[in-house]
C-alpha positions in Angstrom: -29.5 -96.1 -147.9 -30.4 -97.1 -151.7 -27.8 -97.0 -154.4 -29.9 -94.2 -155.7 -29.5 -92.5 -152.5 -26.2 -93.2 -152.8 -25.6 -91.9 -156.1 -27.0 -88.5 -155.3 -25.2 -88.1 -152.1 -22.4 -88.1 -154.6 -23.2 -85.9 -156.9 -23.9 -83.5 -153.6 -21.0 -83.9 -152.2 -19.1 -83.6 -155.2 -17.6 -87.7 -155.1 -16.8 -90.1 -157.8 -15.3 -93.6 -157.9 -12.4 -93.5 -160.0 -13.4 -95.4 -163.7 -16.5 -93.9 -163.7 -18.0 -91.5 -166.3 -20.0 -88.5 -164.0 -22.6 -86.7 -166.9 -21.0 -83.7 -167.8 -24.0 -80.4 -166.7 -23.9 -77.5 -168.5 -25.8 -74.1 -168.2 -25.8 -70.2 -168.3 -24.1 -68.0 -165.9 -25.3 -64.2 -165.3 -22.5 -62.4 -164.4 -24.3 -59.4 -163.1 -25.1 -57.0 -166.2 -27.5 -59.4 -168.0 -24.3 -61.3 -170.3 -24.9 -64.9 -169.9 -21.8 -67.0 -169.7 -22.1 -70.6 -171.0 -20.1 -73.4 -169.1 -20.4 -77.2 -168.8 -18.7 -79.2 -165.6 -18.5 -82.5 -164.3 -18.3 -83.0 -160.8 -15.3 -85.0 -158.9 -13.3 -85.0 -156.1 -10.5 -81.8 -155.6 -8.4 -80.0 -157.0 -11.1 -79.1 -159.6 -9.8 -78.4 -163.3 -10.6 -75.0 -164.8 -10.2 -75.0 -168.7 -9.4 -71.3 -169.6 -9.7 -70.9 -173.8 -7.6 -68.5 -175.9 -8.4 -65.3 -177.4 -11.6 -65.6 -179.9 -11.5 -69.5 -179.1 -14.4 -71.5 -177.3 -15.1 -74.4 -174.6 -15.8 -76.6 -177.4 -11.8 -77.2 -178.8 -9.8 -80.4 -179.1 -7.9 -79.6 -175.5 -10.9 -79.2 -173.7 -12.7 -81.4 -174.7 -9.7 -84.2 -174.0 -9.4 -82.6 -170.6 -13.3 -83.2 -170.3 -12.5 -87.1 -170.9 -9.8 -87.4 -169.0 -11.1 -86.1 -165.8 -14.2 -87.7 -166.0 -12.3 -91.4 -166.3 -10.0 -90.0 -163.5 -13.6 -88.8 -161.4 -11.8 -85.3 -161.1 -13.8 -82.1 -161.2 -13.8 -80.1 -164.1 -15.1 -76.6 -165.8 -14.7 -74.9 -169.5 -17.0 -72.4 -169.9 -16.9 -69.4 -172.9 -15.9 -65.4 -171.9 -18.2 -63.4 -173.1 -18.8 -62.5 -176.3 -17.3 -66.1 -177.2 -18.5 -69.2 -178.0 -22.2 -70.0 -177.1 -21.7 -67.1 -174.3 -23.7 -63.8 -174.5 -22.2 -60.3 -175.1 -19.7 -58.9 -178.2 -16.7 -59.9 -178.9 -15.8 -56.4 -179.9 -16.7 -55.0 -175.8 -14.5 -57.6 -174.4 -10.9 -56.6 -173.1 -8.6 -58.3 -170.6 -9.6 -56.9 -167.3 -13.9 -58.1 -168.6 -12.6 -61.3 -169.1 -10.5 -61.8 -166.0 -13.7 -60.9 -164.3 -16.0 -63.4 -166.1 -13.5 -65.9 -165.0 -14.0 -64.7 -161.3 -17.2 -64.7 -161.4 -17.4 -68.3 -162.8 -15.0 -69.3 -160.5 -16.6 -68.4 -157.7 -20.1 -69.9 -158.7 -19.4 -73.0 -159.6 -16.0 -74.2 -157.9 -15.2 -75.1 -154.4 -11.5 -75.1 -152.9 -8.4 -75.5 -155.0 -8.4 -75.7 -158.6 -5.7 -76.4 -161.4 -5.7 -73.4 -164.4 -5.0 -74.5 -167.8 -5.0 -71.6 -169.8 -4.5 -71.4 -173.5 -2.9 -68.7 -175.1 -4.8 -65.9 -173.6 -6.1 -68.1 -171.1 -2.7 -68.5 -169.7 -2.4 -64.7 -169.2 -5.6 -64.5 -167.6 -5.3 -68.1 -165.5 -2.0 -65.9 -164.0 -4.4 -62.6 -163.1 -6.6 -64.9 -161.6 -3.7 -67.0 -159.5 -2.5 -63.7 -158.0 -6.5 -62.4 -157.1 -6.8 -65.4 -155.4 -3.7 -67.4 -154.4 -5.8 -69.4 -151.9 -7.8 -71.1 -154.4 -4.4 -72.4 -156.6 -3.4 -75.8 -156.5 -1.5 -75.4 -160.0 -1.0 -73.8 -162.8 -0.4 -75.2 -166.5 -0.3 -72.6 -169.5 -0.2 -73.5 -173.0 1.5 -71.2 -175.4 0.5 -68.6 -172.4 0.8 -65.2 -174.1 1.1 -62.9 -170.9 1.2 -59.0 -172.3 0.1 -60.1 -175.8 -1.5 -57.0 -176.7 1.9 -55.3 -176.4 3.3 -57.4 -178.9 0.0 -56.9 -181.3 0.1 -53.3 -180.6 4.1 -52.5 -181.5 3.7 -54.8 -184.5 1.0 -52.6 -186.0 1.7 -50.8 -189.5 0.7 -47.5 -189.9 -2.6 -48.5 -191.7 -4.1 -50.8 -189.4 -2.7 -48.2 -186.5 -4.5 -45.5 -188.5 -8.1 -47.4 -188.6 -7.5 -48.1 -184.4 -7.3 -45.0 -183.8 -10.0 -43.5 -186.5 -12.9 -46.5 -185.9 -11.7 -48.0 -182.4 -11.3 -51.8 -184.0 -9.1 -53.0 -187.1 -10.3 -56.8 -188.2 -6.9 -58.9 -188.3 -6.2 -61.4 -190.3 -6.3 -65.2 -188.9 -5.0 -68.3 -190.0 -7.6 -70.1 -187.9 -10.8 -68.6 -189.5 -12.3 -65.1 -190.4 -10.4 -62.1 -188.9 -11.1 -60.9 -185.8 -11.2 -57.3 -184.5 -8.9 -55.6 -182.3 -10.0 -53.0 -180.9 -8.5 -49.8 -179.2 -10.2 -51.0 -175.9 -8.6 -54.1 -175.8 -4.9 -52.6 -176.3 -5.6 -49.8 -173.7 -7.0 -52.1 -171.1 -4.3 -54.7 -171.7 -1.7 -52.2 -170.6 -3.3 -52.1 -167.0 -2.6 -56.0 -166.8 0.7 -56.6 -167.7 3.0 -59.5 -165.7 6.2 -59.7 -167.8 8.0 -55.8 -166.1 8.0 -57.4 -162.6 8.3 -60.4 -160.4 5.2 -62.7 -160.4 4.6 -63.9 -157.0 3.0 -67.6 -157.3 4.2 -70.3 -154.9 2.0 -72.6 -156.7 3.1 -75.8 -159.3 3.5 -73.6 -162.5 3.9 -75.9 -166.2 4.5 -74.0 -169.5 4.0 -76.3 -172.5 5.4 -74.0 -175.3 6.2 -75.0 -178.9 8.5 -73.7 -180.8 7.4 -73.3 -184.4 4.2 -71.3 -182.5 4.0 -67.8 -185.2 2.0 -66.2 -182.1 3.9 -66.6 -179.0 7.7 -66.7 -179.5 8.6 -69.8 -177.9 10.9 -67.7 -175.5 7.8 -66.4 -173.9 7.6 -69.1 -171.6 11.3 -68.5 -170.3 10.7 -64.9 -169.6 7.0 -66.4 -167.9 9.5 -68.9 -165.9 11.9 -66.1 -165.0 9.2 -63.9 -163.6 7.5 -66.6 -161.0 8.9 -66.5 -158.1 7.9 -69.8 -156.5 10.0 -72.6 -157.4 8.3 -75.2 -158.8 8.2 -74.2 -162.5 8.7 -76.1 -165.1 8.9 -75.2 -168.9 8.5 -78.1 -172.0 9.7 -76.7 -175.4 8.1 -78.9 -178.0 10.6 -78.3 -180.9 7.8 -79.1 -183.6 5.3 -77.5 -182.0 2.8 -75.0 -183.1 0.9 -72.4 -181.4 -2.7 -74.5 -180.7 -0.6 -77.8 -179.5 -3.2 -79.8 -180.2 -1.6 -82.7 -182.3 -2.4 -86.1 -180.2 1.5 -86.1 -179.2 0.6 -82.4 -176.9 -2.6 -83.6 -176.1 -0.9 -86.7 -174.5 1.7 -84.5 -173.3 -0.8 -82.3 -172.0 -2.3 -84.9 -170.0 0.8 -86.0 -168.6 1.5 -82.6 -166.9 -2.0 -82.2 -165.3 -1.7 -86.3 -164.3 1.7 -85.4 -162.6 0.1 -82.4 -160.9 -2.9 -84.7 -159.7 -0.2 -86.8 -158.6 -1.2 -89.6 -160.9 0.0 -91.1 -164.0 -0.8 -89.8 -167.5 -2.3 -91.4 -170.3 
């Protein structure tokens, strides 16, 4: 067989040498109502990484983007993609909810991953990487959340002052305030659909590897989240890292090194 051969029994079979840089593929993903979902991978040997972003966040951030690198030099398999209505992804923001994201996660997952994978989930990614580990244990070989904000819409919707409560319930979407860009809308979809998805009133059962990287100057997700996240999993291999300086996004090159640490140690490797 020719190296060419060889190289493109590889990329069938999903293989790569260790220290080599596999070109990362991208493309669009129907997922079965005419909403194209944008992902990029690389292809590697097992357990795949899945990169899940935060709320109104895309595949195109500092932490996964570093994950992106630093599977490729390790030859590890790894997807980001964007939910709908984010990023380069089709759809409205506005129509999204929990329980339609979940499901464009599924259906991304099940597409273009084979066997076990590790979750990182940001932020809202974390509470949707957890959805996803109980709909399918099978496929779990870990878990790492970051700032994971299980039941956020809770916290949004007790938080609400009577103004911004008022439009909800007049329009059906207030535009909050960010301190990462424009304001975003919250709509009266998103709070009604988050309330069929919440983890935090009962045990969690994962028997997976569970990391919660958490700082504690986050204004988002009080830092304690992750100990109430911790106290809910049943399995018990959890582990939570407070980062004392640390914001909500963690991406300073101290957490992305951290960052890269955790998933390492999951891999069973050493971080970098």
């Amino acid at each position: 067989m020719s190296a060419s051969d060889d190289r493109s029994a590889e990329r069938r079979e999903g293989l790569h040498r260790p220290g080599q840089t596999m070109t990362e593929e991208a493309g669009r993903l129907d997922r079965g109502d005419g909403v194209e979902l944008a992902w990029r991978r690389r292809a590697g040997r097992g357990p795949g990484v899945v990169f899940l972003g935060g709320f109104n966040s895309d595949m195109t951030g500092s932490k996964a983007e570093d994950l992106s690198a630093f599977c490729a030099a390790r030859g590890q398999a790894f997807l980001r993609f964007d939910y709908s209505g984010h990023g380069a992804s089709g759809g409205r923001f506005v129509d999204g909810t929990i329980g339609r994201w979940a499901a464009d996660v599924e259906a991304v997952l099940d597409a273009l991953t084979e066997g076990p994978q590790i979750l990182v989930g940001s932020s809202m990614g974390g509470w949707i990487s957890l959805l996803l580990a109980l709909r399918r244990p099978g496929r779990l070989a870990g878990l790492i959340g970051i700032a994971a904000a299980p039941d956020f819409t809770v916290r949004i919707e007790a938080a609400l002052p009577p103004e911004p409560r008022a439009a909800i319930e007049r329009d059906g979407v207030w535009h909050r305030p960010s301190a990462y860009g424009d304001p975003y809308p919250i709509t009266r979809a998103l709070l009604e659909d988050g309330r069929h998805h919440l983890l935090l009133q009962a045990p969690v059962p994962l028997d997976a590897p569970v990391r919660l990287l958490q700082g504690q100057q986050d204004p988002d997700v009080p830092w304690d989240t992750a100990l109430r996240i911790a106290a809910a999993l049943t399995g018990p291999d959890v582990q939570v890292v407070l980062v004392k300086d640390g914001d909500h996004r963690l991406s300073r090159p101290q957490d992305l090194a951290l960052l890269r640490r955790t998933l390492a140690a999951l891999l069973g490797e050493d971080g970098g």
